[in-house]
C-alpha positions in Angstrom: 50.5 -52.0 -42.6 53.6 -53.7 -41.3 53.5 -57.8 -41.7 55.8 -60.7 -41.0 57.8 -62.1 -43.8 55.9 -65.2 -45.6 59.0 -67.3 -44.4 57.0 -67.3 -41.4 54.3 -69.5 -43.3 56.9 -72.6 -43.1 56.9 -72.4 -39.2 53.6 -73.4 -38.3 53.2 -76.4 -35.6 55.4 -79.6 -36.6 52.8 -82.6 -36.7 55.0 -83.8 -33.9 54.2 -81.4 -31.6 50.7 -81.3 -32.5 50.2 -85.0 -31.5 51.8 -84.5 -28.7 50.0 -81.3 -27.4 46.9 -83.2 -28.4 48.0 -86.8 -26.1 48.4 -84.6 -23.8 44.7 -83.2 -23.6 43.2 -86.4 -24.6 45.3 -88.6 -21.7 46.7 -90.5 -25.0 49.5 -92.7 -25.1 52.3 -90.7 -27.4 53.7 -93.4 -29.6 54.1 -90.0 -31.8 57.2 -87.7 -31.1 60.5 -90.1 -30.6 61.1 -89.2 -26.8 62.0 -91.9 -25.2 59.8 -92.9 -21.6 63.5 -93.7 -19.7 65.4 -91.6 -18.0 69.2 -90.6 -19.2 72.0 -93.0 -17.8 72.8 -91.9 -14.2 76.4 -91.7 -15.2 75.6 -89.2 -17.4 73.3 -87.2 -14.8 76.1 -87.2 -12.5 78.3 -85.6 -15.0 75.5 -83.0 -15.0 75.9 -82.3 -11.5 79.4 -82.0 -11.3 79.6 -79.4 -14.6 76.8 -77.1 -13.5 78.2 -74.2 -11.0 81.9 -74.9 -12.8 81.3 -75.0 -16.5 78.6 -72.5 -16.8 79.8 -69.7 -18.9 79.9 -69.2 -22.9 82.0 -71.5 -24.5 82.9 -71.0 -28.3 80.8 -71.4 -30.9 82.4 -74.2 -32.5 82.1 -76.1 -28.9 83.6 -76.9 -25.7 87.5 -78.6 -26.6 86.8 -81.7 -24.4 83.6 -82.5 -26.0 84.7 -81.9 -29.6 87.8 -84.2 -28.4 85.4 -86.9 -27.0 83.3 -86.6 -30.4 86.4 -87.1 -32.3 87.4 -89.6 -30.0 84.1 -91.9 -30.6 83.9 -91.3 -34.2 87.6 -91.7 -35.5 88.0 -88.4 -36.7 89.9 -85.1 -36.2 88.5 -82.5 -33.2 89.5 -79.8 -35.8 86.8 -81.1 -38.0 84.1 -81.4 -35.1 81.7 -78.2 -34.4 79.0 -78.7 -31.7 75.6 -77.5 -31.7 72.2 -76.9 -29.9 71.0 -80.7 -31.3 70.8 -82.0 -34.5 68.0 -79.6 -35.8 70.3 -76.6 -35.4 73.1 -78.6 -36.9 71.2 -79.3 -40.0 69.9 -75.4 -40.3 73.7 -74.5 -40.0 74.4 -76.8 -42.7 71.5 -75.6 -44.9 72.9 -71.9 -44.1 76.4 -72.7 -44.6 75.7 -75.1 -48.3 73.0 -73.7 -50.4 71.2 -70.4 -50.9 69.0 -68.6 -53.5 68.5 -70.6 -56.7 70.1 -73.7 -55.6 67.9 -77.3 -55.1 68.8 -79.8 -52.5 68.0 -83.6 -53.3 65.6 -85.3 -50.5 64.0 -88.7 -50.3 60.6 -89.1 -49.0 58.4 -89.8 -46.9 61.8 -86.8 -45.2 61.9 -85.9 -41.7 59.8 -82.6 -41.5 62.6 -80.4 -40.6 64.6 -81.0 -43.9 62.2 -78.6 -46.6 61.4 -75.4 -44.4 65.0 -75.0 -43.3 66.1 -75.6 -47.1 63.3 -73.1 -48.1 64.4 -70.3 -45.3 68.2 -70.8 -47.0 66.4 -70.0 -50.8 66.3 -73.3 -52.1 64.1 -75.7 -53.5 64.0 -79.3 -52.1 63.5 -81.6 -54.9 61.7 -85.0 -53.3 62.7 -88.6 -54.9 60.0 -91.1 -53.6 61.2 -94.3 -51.5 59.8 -97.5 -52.8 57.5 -99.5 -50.6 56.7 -103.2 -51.5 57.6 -105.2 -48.7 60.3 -103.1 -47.4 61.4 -99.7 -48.2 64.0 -99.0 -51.0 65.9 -96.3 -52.4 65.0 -96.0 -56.2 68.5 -94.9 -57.2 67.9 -94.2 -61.2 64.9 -91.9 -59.9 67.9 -89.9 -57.4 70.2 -89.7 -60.4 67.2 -88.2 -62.6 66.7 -85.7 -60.0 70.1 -84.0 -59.9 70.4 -81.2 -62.0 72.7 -78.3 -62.9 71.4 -76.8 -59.7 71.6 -79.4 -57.6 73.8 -78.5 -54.2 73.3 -81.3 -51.7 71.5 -84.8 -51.5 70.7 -84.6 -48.1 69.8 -88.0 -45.9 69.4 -89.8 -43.1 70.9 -93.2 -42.1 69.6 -94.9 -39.9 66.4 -93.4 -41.6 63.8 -91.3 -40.2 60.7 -92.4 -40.2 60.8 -95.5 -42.0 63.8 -97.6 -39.7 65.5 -98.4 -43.3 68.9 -98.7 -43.3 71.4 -98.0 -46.5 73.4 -101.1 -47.6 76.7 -100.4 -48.1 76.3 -101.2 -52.4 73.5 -98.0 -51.8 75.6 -96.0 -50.4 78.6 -96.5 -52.8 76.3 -95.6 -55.2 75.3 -92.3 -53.7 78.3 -91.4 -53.2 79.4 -92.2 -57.0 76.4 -89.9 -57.9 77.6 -87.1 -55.6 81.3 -87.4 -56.9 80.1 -87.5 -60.6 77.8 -84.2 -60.3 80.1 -82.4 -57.7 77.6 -82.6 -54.7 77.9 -82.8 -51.0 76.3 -85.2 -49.2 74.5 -84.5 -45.7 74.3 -87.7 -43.7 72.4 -87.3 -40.4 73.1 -89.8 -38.7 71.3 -88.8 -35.3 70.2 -92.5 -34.7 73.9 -93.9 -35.4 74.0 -96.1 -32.2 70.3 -97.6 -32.7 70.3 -100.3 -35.1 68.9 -103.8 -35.0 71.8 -105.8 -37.4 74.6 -105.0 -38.7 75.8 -101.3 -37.8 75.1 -98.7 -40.4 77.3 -97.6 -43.0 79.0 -94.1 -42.1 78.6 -92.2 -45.4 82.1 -90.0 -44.6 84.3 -93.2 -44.5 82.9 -93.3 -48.2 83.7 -89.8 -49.1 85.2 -87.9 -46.5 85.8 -84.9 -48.6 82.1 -83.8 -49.4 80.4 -85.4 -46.5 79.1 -83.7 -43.4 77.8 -86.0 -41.0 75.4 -85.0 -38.3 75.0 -86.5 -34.8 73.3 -86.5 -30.9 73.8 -87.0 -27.7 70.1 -86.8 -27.3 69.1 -89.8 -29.1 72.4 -91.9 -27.6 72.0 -90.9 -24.1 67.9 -91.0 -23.9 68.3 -87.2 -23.5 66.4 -85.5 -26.1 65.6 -82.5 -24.1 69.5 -81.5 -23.8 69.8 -80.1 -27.4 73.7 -81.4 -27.9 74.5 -82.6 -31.1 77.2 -82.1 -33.3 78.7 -82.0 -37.0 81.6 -83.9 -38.6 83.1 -81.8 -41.4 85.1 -82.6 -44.3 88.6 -81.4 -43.5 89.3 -77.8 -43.3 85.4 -76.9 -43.2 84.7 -76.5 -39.9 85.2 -73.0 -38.7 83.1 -71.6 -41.5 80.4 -73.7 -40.7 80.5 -73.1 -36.9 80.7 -69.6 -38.0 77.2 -69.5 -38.7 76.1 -70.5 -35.4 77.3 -67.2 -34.2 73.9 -65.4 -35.3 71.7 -68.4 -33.9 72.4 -69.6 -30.3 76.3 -69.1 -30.2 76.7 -72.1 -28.3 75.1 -74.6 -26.5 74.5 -75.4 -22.9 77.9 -75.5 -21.6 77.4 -77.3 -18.3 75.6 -80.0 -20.5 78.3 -80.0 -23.1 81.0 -80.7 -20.5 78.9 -83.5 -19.4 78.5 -85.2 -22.3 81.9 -84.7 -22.8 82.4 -87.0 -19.6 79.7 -89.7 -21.2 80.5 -90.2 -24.2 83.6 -92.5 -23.6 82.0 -94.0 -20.9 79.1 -95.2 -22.8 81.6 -96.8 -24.9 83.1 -98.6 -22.8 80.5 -100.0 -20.8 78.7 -101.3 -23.3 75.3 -99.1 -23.0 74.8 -98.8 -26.7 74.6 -102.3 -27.2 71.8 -102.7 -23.8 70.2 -99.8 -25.5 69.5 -101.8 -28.7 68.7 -104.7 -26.9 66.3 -103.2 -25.0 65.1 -101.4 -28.2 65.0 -104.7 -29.6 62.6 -106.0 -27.3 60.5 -103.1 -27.5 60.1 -103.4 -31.4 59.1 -107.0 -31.3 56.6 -106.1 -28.9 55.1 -103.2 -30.6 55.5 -105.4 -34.3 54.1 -108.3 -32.8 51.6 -106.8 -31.6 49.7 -105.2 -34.4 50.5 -108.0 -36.7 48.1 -109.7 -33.9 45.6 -106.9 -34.8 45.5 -107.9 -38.3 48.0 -105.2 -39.3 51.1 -104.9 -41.8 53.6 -103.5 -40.6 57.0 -102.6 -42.3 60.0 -103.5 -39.7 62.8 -101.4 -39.0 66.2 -102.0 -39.3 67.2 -99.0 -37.2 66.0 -95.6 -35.2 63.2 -96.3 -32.8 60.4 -95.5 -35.1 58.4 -98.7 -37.4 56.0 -97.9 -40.0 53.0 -99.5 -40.1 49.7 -99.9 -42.1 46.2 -98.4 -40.4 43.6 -98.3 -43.2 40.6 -96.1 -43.1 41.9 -94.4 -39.8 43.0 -91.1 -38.9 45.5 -89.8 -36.9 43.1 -86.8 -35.3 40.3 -89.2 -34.6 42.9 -92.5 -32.7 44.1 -89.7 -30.3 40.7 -88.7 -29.2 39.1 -91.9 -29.7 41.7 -94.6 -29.3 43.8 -92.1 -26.6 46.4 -93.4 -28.5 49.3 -90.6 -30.7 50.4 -92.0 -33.9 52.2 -89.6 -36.9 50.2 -90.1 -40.2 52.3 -90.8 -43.5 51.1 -87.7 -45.0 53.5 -85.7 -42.7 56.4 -86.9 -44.6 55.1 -86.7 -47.8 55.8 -83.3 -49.9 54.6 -83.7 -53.2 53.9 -87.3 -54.0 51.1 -89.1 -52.0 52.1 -91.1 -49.0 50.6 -94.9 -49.2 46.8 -95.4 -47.8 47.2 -96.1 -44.7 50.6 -95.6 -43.6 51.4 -94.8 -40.1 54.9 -94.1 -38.1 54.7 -95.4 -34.3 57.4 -94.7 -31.8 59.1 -97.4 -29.7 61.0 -95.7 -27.3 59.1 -96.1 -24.7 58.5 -98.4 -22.0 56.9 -101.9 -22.3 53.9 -101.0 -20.4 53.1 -98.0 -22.4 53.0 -100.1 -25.7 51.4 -103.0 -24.2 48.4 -100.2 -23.5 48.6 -98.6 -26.6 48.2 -102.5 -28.2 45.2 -103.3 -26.1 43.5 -99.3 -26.8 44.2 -99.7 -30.3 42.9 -103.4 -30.7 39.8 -101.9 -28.4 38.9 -99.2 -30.6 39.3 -101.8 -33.7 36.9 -103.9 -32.6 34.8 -100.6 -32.4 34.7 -99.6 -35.9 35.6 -102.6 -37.7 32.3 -104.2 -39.8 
């Protein structure tokens, strides 16, 4: 009797869209999936408006010119090395298409963003997971990464800022990644979707490190409070790029091209008018608030220094039963956690959303506290 393949046994519902389909049936807050509550910038909706009914036809898989220049532009590097694509999901399944196969192992840290192991497992090859330390912060155990790395080691692939605990690399941490890829031949995948959203000093871009073996991956979504657009994009190590963007052929060719051309228009005015730095501060504000908070409730939480996502300590709760209960959407640990156990208790909250919305999820969550606590 005909069957689907057992690849399709690594598709099943993301936890994010689970806690999100249940919010929505429970009248939860979603503190869950990282959309943010805001609206894009209006300057950046107008570019919308303009593009569609002009810029509405197929544009090439490796991106529309302008925007590729624009990402260039932003980032300091060559448009020849910039390939744009349908978000940074699609950008990272290109990658894991275009890098390893059959046979090979990819180098992860974890708690991982969930999208990182099935798309490395659809390519043929085996994530191998090297735990994070948790004390009171998170931290890369770096003699555990180089133990990992064996003959058939491919990629270490990352995140920075760093999804979901809000860590960011120092720059000694990175240095030393980068020694370790050099030494064993590796590349490096840095996504970097959350580049514009930190809380100190601004993250360390792996490529100025290495700029021969790293690919960087990027979004418009996450800097422009536009999730739902699907642009993102890939910074290649010289020469790389049409190969890679070759692969994109057999997926969705291109992306939207009346939203490329208008975040093509964006980009350099976000720049200059500061609305990366009013994001963070208004991201800033929003963290405190949602910290603050639960430390009121009695809780530890972990803070970030980047992304819009803290991690936070819930003991003897569930995820299943605050949605229903609490009407409040949370992500458990255990989502990001392949093989090693993720700590009791541990909890990833969203902050990108609006000050009222947190301030309810706060007084539910404190509510339902008071419930079930002896």
């Amino acid at each position: 009797m005909a069957h689907l393949h057992p690849r399709t046994q690594l598709s099943r519902e993301s936890i994010f869209a689970q806690m999100s389909r249940l919010a929505a049936q429970h009248g939860a807050i979603n503190l869950g999936q990282g959309f943010p509550s805001n609206p894009p910038p209006d300057f950046l909706l107008e570019a919308a408006r303009r593009a569609i009914g002009s810029v509405d036809q197929y544009t090439p898989p490796i991106g529309l010119p302008r925007l590729r220049e624009a990402v260039a532009e932003d980032l300091g590097v060559s448009p020849e090395d910039v390939i744009i694509t349908a978000g940074g999901t699609e950008a990272l399944h290109a990658l894991a298409e275009a890098l390893y196969g059959p046979d090979d192992e990819v180098v992860m840290l974890e708690p991982y963003f969930d999208v990182y192991i099935p798309q490395a497992r659809i390519a043929g090859a085996e994530p191998v997971m090297v735990p994070m330390q948790l004390t009171e912060r998170w931290e890369v155990d770096l003699p555990a990464l180089e133990r990992a790395i064996s003959v058939r080691t491919q990629a270490i692939l990352l995140t920075n800022p760093y999804n979901p605990t809000g860590s960011v690399f120092s720059r000694a941490e990175a240095q030393r990644i980068v020694e370790l890829a050099r030494r064993h031949d590796l590349w490096i995948i840095s996504d970097e979707v959350y580049d514009e959203l930190y809380f100190g000093e601004p993250p360390v871009r792996f490529r100025e490190l290495a700029p021969e073996r790293v690919f960087t991956v990027g979004s418009a979504g996450k800097r422009l409070e536009a999730t739902g657009w699907r642009i993102g994009w890939i910074v290649t190590p010289p020469g790389l790029a049409p190969q890679v963007a070759g692969m994109r052929q057999w997926s969705s060719f291109c992306s939207a091209a009346p939203l490329q051309a208008a975040v093509a228009e964006a980009l350099p005015i976000a720049r200059k008018e500061g609305f990366y730095q009013a994001l963070r501060e208004s991201y800033g504000r929003r963290k405190d608030l949602l910290e603050q908070g639960l430390r009121s409730l009695g809780l530890k939480t972990f803070s970030p220094a980047g992304t819009y996502f803290l991690t936070a300590l819930l003991p003897g709760l569930e995820a299943q039963t605050l949605v229903r209960e609490a009407k409040v959407a949370i992500i458990p640990g255990s989502a990001f956690y392949l093989h090693n156990p993720a700590p009791q208790g541990l909890f990833r909250l969203a902050f990108c959303k609006t000050s009222d919305e947190i301030e309810q999820a706060l007084e539910r969550l404190g509510h339902y506290l008071k419930q079930v606590t002896p």
